[in-house]
LUMGU-482148 format. One line per field, with one value per residue: x, y, z of N, C-alpha, C, O in turn; residue in three letters. Coordinates in Angstrom, 2 decimals. Layout:
LUMGU-482148
n_x	X;...
n_y	Y;...
n_z	Z;...
ca_x	X;...
ca_y	Y;...
ca_z	Z;...
c_x	X;...
c_y	Y;...
c_z	Z;...
o_x	X;...
o_y	Y;...
o_z	Z;...
type	ALA;...
//
This chain:
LUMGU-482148
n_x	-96.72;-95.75;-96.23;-94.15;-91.71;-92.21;-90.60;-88.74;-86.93;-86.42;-85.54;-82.93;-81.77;-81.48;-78.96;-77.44;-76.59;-75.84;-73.62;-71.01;-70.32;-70.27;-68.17;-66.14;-65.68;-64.94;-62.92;-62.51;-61.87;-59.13;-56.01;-54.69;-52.18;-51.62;-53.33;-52.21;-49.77;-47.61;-45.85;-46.34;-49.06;-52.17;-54.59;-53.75;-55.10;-55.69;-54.24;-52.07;-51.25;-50.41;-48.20;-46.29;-45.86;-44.31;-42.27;-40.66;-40.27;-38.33;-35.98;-34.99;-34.28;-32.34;-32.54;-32.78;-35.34;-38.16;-40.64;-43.61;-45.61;-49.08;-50.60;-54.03;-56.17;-58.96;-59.38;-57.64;-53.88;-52.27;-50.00;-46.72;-44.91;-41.60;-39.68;-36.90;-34.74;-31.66;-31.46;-29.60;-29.86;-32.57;-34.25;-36.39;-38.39;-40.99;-43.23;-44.80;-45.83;-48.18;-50.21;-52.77;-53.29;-51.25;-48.72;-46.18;-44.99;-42.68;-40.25;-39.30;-36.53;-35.63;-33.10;-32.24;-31.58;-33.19;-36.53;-39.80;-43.10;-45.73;-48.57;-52.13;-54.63;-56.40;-54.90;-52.03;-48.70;-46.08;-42.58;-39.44;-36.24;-33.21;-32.15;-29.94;-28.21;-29.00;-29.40;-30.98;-33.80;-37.18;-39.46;-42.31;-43.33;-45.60;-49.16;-52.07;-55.30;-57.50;-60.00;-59.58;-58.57;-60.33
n_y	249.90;246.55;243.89;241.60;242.71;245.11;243.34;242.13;244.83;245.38;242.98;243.41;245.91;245.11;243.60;245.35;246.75;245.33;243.57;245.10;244.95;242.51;241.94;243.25;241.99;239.00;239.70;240.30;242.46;242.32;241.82;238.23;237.66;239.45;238.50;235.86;236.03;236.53;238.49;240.28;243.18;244.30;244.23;244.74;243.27;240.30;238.02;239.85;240.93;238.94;237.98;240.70;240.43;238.26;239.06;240.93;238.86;237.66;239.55;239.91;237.45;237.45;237.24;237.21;238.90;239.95;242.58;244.08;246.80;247.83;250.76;250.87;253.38;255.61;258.39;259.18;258.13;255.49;254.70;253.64;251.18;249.71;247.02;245.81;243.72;242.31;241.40;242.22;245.17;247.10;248.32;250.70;251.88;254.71;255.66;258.16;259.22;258.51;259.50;261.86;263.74;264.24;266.61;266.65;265.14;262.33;259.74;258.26;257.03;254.60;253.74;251.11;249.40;248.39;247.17;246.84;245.85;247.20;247.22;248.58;249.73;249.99;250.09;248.64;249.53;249.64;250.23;251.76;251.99;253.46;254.57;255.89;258.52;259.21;257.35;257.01;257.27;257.19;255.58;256.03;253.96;252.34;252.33;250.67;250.36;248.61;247.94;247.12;244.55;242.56
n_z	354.80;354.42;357.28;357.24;355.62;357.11;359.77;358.73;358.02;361.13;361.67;360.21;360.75;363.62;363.70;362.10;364.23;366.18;365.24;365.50;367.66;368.46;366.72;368.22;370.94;369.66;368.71;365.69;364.68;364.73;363.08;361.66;362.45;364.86;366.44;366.59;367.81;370.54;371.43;370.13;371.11;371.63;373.10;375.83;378.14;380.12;378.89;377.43;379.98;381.30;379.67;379.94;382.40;381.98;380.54;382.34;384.63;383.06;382.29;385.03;385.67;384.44;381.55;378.24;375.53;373.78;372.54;371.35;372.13;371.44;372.36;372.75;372.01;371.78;370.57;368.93;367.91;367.78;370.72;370.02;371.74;371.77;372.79;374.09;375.16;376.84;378.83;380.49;380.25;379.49;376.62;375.92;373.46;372.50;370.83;369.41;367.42;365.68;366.93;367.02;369.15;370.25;371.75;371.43;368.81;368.94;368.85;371.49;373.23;375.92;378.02;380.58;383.52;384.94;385.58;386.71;387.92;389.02;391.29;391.74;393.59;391.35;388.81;386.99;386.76;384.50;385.05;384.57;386.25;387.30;385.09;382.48;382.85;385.34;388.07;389.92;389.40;388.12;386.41;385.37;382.66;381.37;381.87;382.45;382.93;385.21;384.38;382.16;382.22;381.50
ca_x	-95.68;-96.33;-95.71;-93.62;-91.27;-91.19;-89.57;-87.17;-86.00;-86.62;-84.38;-81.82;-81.30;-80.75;-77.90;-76.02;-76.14;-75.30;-72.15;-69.65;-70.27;-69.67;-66.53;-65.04;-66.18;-64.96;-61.35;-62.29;-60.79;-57.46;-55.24;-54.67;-51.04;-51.40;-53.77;-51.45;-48.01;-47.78;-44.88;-47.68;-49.92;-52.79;-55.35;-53.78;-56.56;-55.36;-53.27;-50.81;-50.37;-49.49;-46.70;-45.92;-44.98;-42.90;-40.79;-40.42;-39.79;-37.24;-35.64;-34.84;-33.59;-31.27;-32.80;-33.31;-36.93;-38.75;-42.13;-44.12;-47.18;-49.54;-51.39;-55.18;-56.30;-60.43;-59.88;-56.62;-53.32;-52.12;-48.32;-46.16;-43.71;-40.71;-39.40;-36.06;-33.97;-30.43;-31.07;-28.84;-30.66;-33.62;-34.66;-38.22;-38.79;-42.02;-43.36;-46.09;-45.74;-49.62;-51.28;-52.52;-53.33;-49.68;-48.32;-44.80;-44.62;-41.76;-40.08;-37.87;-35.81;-35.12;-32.07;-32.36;-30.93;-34.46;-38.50;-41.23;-44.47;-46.57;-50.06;-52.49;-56.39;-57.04;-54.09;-50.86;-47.78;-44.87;-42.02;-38.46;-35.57;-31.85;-31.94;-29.08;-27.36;-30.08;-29.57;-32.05;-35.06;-38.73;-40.41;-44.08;-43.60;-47.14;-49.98;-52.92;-56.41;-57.55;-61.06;-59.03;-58.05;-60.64
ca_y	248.89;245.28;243.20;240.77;243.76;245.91;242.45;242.06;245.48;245.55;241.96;243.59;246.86;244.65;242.79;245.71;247.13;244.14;242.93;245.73;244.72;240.64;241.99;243.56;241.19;238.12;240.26;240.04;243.35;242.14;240.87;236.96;237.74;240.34;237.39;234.19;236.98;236.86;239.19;241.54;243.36;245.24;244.26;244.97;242.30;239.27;237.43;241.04;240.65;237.90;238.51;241.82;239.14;237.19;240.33;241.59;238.01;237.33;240.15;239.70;236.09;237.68;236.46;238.15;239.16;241.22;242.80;245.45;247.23;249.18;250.95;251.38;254.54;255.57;259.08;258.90;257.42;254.42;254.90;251.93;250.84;248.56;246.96;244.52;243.54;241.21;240.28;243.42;246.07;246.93;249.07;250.48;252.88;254.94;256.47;258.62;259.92;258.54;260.17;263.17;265.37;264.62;267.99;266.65;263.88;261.76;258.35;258.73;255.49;254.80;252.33;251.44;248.42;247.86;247.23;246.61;246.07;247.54;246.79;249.67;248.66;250.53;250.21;248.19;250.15;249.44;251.73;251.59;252.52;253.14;254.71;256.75;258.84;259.35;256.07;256.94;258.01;255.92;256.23;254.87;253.99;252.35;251.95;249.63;250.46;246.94;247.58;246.47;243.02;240.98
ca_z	354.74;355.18;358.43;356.88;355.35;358.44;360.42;358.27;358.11;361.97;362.08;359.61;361.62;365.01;363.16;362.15;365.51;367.22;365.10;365.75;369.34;368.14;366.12;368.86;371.60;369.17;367.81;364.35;363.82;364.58;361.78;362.59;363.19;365.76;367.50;366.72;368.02;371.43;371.02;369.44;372.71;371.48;374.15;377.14;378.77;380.87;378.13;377.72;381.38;381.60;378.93;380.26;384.02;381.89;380.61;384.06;384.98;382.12;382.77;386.34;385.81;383.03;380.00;376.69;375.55;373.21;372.56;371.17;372.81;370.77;373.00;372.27;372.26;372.11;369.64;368.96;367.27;369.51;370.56;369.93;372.56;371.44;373.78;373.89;376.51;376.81;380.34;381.99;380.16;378.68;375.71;375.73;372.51;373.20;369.50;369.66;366.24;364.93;368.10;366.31;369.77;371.02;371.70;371.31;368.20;368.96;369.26;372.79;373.46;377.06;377.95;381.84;384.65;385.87;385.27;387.43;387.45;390.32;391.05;392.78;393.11;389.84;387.78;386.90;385.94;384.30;385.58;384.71;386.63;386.77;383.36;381.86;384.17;386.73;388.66;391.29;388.79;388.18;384.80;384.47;381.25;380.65;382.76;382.33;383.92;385.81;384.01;380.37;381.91;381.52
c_x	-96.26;-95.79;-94.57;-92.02;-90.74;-90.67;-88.33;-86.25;-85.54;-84.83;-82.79;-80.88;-80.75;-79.20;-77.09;-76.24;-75.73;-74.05;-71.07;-69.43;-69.74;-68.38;-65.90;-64.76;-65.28;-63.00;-61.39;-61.79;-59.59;-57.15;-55.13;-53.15;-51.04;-52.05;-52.83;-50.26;-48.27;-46.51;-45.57;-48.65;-50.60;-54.39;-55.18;-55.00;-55.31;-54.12;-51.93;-50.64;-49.93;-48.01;-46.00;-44.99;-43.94;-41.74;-39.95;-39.86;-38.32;-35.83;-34.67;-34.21;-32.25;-30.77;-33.32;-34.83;-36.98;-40.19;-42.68;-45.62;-47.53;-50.55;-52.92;-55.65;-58.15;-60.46;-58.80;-55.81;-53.02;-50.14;-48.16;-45.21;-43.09;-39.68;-38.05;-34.65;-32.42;-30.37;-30.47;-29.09;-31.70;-34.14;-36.08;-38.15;-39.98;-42.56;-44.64;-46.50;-47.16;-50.45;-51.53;-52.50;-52.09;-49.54;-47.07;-44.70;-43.00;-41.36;-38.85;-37.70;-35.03;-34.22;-32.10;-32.47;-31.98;-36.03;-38.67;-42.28;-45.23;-48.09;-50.89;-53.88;-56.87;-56.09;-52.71;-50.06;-46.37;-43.85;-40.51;-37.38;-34.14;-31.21;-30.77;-28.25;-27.81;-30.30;-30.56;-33.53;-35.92;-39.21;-41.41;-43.80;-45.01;-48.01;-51.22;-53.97;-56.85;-59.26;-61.07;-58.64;-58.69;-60.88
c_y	247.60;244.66;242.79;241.84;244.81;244.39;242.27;243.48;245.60;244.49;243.11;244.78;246.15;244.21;243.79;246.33;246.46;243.75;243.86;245.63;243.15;241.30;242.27;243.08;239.56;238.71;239.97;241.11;243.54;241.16;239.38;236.42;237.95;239.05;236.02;234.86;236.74;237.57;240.57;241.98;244.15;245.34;245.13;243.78;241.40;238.31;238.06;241.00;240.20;237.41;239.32;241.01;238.71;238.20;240.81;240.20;237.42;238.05;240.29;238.35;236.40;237.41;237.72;238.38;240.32;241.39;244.03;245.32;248.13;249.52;251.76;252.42;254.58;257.07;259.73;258.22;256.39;255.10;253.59;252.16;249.59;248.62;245.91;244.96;242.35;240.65;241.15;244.63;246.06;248.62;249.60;251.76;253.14;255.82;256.84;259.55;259.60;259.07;261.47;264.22;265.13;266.31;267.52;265.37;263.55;260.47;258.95;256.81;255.87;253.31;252.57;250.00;247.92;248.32;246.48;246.57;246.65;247.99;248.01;248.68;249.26;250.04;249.24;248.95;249.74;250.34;251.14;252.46;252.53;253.39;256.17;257.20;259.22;257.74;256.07;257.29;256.65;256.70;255.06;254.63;253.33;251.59;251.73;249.89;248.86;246.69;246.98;245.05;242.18;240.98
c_z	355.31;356.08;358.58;356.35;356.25;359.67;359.69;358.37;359.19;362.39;361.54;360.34;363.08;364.47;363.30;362.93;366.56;366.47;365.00;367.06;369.19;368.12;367.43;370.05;371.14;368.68;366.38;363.67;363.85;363.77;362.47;363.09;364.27;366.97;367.96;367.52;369.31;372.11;371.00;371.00;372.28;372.29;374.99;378.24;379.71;379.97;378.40;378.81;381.44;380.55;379.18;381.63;383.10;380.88;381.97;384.51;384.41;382.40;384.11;386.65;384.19;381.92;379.29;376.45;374.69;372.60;371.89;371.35;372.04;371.78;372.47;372.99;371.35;370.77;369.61;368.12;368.10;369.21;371.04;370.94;372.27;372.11;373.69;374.99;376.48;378.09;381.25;381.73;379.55;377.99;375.29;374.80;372.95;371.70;369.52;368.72;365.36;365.92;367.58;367.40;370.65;370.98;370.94;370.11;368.35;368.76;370.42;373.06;375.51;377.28;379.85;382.52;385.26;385.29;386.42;386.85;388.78;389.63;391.92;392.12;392.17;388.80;387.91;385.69;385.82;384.48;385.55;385.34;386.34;385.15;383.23;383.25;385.48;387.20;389.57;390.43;388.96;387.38;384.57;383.28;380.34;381.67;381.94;383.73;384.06;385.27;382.74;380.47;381.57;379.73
o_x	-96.98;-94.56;-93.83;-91.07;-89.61;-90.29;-87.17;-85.07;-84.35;-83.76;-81.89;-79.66;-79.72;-78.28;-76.17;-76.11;-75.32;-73.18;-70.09;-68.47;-68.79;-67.60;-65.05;-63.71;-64.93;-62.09;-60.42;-61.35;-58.94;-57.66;-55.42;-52.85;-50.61;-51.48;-52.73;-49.60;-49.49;-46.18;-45.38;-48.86;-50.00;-55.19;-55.91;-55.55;-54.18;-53.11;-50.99;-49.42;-48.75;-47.08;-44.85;-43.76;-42.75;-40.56;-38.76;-38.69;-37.44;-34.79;-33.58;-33.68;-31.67;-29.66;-33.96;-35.56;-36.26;-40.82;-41.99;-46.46;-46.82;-51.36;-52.99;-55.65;-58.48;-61.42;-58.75;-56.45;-53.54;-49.46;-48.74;-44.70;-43.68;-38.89;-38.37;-34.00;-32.65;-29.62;-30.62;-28.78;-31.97;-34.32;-36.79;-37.82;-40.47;-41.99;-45.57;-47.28;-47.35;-51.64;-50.60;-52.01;-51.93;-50.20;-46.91;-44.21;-42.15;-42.33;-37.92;-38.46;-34.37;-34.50;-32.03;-33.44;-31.82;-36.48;-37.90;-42.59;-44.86;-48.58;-50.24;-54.15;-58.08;-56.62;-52.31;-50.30;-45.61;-44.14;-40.23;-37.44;-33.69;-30.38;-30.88;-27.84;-27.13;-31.20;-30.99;-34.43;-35.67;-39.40;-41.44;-44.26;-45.39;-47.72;-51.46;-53.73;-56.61;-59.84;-62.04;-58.40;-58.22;-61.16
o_y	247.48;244.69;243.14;241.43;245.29;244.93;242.29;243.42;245.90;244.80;243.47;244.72;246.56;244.73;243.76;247.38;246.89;243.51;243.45;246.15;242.75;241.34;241.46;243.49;238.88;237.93;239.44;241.07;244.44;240.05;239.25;235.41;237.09;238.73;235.41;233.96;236.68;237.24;241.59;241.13;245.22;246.26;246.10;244.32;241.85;237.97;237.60;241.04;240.46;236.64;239.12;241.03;238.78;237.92;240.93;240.36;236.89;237.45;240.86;238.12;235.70;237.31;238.73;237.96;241.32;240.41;245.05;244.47;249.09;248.65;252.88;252.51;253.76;257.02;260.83;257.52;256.39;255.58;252.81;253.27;248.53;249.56;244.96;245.94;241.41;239.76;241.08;245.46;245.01;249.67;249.04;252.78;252.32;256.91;256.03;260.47;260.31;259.05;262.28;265.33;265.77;267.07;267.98;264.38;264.35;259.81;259.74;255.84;256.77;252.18;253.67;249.33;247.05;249.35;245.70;246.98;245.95;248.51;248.43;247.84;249.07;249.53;249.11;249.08;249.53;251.45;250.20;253.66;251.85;252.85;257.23;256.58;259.47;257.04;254.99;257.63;255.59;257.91;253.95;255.57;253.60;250.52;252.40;249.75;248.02;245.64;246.45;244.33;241.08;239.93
o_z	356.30;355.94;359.50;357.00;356.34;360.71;360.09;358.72;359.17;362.91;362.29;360.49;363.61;365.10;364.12;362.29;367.64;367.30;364.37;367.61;369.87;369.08;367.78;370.55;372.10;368.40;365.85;362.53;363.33;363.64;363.66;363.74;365.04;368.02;369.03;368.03;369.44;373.25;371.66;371.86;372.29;372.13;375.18;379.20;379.91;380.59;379.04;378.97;381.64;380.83;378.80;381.77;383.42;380.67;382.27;384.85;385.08;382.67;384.00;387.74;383.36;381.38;379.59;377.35;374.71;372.21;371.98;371.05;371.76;372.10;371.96;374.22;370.50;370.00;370.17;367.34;369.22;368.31;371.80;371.05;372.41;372.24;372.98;375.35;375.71;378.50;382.47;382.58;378.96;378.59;374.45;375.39;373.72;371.67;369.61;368.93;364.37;365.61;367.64;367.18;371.68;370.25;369.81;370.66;367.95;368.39;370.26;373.06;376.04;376.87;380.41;382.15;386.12;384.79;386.98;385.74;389.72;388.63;392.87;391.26;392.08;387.81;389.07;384.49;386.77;384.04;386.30;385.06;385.42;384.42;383.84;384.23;386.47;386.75;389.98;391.19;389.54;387.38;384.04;382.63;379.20;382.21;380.94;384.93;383.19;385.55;382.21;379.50;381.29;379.14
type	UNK;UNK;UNK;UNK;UNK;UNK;UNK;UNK;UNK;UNK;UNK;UNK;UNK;UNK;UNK;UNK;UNK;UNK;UNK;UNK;UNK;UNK;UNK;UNK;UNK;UNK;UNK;UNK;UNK;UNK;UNK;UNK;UNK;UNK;UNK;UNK;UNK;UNK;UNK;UNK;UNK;UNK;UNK;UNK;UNK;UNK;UNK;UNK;UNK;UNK;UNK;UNK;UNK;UNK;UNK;UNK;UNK;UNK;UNK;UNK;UNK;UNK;UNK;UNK;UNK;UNK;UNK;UNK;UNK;UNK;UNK;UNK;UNK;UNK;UNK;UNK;UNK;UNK;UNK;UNK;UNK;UNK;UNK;UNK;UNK;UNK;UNK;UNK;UNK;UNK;UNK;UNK;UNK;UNK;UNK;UNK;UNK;UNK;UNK;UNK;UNK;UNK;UNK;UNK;UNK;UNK;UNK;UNK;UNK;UNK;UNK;UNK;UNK;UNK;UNK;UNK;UNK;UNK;UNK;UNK;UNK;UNK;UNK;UNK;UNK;UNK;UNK;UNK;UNK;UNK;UNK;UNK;UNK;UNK;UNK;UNK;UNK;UNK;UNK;UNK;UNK;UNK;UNK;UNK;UNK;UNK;UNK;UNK;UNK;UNK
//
């Protein structure tokens, strides 16, 4: 093989092992909705936080709001959470019906007087309370490792 011949294939092989690391580095495999939505949460990174605050914040000053989280998942379906609120409750659907190793495929809807957010030095979880007829309960409903924010 000649010199000139093995660089190029040499160049051509770096390329495509280097641009599924660009793409996903750059978000070119998100639609340019899901990017322009900020409604839409399929990061989880620093942006979705800081949308996730201003639910919890909205919320709590007894404003309306709504959102949906797809949560990315590594070998896996993602489960969607849809989320909408009037200010004195809030509605978080939890559908876990494309996750193929669910045990349980469902969509469960939780209606409930209170969210949080709480911060631990690994993780921030969202956790609603005051739901249904268990006024005293606490339901993580989605936690966020602190190595996905940046």
């Amino acid at each position: 093989m000649n010199k000139k011949l093995a660089i190029v294939l040499m160049g051509a092989a770096f390329f495509a092992g280097f641009m599924p690391f660009v793409a996903v580095k750059t978000k070119w495999f998100q639609p340019a909705a899901v990017q322009a939505n900020p409604d839409i949460l399929v990061n989880l990174d620093q942006r979705d936080l800081k949308r996730l605050d201003g639910l919890v914040d909205r919320f709590n000053r007894a404003q309306g709001d709504r959102l949906m989280v797809i949560s990315p998942t590594i070998d896996s379906g993602p489960w969607i959470h849809d989320v909408h609120t009037d200010g004195t409750e809030i509605v978080w659907t939890v559908d876990n019906t494309r996750d193929v190793y669910s045990s349980s495929k469902q969509k469960q809807t939780y209606t409930c007087a209170s969210v949080e957010k709480i911060e631990t030095s690994e993780r921030y979880v969202l956790q609603l309370s005051k739901c249904g007829d268990g006024q005293n309960d606490k339901l993580p409903i989605l936690d966020i490792d602190k190595n996905r924010e940046h």
